[in-house]
Backbone as CSV, one residue per row, in Angstrom:
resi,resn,N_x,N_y,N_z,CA_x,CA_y,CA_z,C_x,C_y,C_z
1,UNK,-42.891,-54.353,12.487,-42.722,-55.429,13.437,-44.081,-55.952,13.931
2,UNK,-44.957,-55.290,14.376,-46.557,-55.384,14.530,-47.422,-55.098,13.763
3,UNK,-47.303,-55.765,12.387,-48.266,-54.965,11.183,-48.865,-56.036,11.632
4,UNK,-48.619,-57.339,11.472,-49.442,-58.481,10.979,-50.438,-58.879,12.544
5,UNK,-50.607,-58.084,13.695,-51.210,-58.344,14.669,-52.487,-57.122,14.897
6,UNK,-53.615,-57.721,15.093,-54.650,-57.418,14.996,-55.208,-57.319,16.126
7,UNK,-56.443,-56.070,17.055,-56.858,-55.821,18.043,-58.925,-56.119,17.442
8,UNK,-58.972,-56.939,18.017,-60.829,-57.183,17.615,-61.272,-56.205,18.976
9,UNK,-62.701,-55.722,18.339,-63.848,-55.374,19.145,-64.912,-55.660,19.479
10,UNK,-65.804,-55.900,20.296,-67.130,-56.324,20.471,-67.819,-55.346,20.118
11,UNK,-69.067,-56.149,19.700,-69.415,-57.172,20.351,-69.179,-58.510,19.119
12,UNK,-68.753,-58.689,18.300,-69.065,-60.014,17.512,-67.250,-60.052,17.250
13,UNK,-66.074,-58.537,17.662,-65.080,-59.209,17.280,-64.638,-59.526,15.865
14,UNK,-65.318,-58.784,14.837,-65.549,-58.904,13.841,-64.338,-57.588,13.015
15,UNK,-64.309,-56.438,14.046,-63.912,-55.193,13.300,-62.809,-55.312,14.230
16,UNK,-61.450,-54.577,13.419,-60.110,-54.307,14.055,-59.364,-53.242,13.769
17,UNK,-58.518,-53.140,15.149,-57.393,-52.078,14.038,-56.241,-52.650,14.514
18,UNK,-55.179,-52.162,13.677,-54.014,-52.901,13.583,-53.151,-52.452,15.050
19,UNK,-52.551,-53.075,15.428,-51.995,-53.025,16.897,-50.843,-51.829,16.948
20,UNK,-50.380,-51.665,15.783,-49.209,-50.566,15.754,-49.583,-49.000,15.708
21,UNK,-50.955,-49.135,15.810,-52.122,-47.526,15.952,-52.013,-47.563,17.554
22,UNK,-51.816,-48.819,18.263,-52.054,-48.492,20.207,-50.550,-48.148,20.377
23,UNK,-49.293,-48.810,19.685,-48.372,-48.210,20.128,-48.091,-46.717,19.927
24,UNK,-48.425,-46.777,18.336,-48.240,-45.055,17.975,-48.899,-44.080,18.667
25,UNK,-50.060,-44.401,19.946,-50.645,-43.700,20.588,-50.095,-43.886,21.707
26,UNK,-49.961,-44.327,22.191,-49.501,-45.527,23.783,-48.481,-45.670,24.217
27,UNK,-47.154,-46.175,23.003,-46.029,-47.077,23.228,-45.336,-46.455,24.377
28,UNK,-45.200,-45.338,24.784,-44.459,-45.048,26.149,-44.679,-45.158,27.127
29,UNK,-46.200,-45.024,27.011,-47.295,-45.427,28.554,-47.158,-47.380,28.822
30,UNK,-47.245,-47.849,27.551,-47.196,-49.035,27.432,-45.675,-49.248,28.454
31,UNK,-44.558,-49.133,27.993,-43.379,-49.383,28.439,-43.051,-49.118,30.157
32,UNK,-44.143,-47.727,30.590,-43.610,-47.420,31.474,-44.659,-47.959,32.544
33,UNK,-45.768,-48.907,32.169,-46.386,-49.595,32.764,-45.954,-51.202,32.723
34,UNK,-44.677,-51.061,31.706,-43.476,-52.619,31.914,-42.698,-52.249,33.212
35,UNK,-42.288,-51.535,33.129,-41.247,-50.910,34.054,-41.643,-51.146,35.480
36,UNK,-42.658,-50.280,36.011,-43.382,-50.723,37.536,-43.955,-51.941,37.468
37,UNK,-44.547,-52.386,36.763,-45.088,-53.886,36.309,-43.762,-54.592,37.211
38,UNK,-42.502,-54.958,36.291,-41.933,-55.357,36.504,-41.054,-55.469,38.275
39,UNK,-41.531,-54.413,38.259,-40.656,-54.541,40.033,-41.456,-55.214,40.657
40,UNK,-42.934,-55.127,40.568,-43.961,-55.805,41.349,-43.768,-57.474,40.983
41,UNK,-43.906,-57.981,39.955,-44.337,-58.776,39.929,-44.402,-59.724,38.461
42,UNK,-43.821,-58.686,37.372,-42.932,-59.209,36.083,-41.640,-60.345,36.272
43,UNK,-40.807,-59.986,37.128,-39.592,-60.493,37.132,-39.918,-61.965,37.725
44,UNK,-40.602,-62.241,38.093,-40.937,-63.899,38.620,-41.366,-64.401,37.347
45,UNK,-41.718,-64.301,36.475,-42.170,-64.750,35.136,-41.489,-64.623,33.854
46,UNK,-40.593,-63.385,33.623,-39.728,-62.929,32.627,-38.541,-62.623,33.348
47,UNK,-37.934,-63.152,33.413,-36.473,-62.827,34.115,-35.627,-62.166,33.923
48,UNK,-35.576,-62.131,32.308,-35.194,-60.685,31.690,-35.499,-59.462,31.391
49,UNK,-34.500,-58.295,31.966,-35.413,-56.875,31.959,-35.252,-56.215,30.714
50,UNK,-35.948,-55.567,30.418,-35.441,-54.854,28.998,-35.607,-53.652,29.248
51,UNK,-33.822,-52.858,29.189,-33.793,-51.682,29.652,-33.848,-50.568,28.621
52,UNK,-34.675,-51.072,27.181,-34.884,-49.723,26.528,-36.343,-49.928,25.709
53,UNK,-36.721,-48.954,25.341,-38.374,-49.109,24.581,-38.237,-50.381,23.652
54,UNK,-37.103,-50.019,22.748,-36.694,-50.652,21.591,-36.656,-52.161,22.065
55,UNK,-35.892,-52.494,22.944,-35.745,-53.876,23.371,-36.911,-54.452,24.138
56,UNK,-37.853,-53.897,24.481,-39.168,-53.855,25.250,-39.974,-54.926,24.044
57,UNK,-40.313,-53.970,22.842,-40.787,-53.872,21.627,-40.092,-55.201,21.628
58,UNK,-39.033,-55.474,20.674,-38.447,-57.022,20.208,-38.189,-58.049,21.171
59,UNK,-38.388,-57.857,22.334,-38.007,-58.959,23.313,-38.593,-59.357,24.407
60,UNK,-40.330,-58.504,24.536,-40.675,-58.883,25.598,-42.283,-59.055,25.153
61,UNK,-42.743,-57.716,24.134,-43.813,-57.537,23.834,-44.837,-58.102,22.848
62,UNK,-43.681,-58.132,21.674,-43.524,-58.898,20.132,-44.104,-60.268,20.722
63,UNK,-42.995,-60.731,21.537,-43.122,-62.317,21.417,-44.009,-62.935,22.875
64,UNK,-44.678,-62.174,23.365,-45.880,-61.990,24.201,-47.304,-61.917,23.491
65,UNK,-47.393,-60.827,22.588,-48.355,-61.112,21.852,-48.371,-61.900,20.727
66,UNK,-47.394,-62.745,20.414,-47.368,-63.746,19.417,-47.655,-65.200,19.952
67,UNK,-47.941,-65.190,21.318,-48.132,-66.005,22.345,-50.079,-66.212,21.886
68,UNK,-50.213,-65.528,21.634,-52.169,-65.563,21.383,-52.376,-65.607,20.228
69,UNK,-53.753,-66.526,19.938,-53.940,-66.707,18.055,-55.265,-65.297,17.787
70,UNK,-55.273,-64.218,19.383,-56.316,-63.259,18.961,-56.419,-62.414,20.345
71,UNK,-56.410,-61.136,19.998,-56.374,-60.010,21.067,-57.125,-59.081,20.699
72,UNK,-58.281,-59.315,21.634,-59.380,-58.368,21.806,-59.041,-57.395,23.012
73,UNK,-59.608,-55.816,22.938,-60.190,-55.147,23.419,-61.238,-54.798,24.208
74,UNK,-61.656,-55.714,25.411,-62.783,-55.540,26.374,-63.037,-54.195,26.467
75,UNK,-64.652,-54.429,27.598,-64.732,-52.925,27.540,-65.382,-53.260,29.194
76,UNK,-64.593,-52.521,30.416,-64.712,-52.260,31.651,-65.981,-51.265,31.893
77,UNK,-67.357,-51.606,31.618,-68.406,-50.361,31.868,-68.248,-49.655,33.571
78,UNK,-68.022,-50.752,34.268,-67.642,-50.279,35.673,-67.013,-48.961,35.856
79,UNK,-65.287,-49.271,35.220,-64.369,-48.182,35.187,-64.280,-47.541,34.201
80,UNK,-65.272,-47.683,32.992,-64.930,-47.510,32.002,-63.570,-47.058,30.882
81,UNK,-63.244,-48.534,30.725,-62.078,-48.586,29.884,-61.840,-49.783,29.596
82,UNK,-61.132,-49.573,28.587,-60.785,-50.887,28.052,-60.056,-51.913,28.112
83,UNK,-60.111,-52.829,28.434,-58.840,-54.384,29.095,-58.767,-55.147,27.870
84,UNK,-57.529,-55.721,28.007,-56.735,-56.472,26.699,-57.056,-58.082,27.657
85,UNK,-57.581,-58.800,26.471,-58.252,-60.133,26.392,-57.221,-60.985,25.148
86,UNK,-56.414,-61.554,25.799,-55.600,-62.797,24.824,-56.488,-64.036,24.662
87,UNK,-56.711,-64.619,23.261,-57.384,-65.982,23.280,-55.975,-66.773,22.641
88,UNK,-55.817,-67.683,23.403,-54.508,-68.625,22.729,-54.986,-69.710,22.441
89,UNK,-54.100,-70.449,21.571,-54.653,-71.467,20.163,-55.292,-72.464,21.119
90,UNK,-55.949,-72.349,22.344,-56.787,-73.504,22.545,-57.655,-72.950,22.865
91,UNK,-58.316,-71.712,22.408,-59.195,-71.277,22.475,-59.730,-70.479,24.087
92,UNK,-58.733,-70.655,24.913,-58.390,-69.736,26.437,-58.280,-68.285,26.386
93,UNK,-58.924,-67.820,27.944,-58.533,-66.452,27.504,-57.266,-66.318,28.391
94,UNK,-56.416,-65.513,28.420,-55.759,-64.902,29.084,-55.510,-63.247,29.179
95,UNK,-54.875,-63.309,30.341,-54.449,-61.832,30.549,-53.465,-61.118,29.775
96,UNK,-53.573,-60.240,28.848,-52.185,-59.609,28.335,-51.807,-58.283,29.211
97,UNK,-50.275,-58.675,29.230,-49.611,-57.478,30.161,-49.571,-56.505,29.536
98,UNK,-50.742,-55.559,29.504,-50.903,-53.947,29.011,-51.659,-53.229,29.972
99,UNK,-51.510,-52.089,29.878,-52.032,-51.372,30.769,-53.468,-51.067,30.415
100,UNK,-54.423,-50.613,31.182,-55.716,-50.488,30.231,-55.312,-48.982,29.452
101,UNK,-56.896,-48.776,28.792,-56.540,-48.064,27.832,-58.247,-47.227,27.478
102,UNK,-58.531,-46.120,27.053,-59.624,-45.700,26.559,-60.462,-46.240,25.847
103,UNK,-61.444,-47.105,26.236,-62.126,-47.647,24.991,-62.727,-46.910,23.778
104,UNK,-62.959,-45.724,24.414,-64.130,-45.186,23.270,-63.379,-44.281,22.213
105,UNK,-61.514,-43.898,22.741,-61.244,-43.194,22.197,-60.822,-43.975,20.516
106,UNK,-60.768,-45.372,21.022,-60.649,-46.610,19.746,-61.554,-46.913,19.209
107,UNK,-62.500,-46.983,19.879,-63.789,-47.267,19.330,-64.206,-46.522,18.314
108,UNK,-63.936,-44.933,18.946,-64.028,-43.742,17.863,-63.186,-43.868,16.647
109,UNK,-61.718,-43.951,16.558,-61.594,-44.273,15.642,-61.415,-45.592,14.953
110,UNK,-61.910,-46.416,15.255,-62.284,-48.116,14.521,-63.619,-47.441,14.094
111,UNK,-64.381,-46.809,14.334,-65.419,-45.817,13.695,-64.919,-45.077,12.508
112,UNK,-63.933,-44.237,12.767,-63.528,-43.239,11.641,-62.708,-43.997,10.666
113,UNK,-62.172,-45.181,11.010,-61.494,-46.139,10.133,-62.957,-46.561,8.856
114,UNK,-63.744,-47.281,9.810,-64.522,-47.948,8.942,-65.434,-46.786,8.194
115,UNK,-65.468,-45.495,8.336,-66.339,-44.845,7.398,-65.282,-44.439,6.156
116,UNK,-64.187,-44.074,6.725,-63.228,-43.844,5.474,-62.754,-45.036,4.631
117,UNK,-62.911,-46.147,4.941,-62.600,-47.501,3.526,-64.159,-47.707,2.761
């Protein structure tokens, strides 16, 4: 369902890994940061709740990040970690609704990716 969506890195944005490596690490943290998301401040914008991972995945997330022509991986040196950066087809950034995330632990492997090809 998320093969064909791609996560870039800085600094040039050049190197990626495929987006279905953050769920296979993530996807529950992801969901359960929909969940409180949503009581706060989701439901004024998506009106529909999606009460299972599965329906999360095809009906809220899918077609959220298909919303951007490119989703980068910032990197928070402050807090150190990493923030999700949407650029949509007019070249804007926006916010994607994810929770942050470890930069370096991706970084590390977008490292171990690129020595093994």
């Amino acid at each position: 369902m998320f093969k064909n969506i791609y996560v870039k890195f800085p600094p040039v944005g050049e190197e990626s890994l495929e987006f279905q490596f953050f769920l296979d690490v993530e996807g529950d943290r992801f969901y359960e940061c929909y969940k409180e998301e949503y009581k706060k401040y989701l439901s004024n914008y998506f009106p529909e709740y999606q009460e299972t991972y599965e329906k999360y995945l095809e009906n809220f997330l899918l077609p959220h990040l298909q919303d951007f022509k490119e989703i980068r991986l910032g990197y928070d040196s402050w807090n150190d970690e990493g923030i999700w950066i949407g650029i949509d087809h007019n070249r804007s950034e926006r916010g994607v609704v994810l929770p942050k995330v470890n930069f370096k632990f991706y970084k590390g492997a977008l490292a171990y990716k690129n020595w093994c090809s």
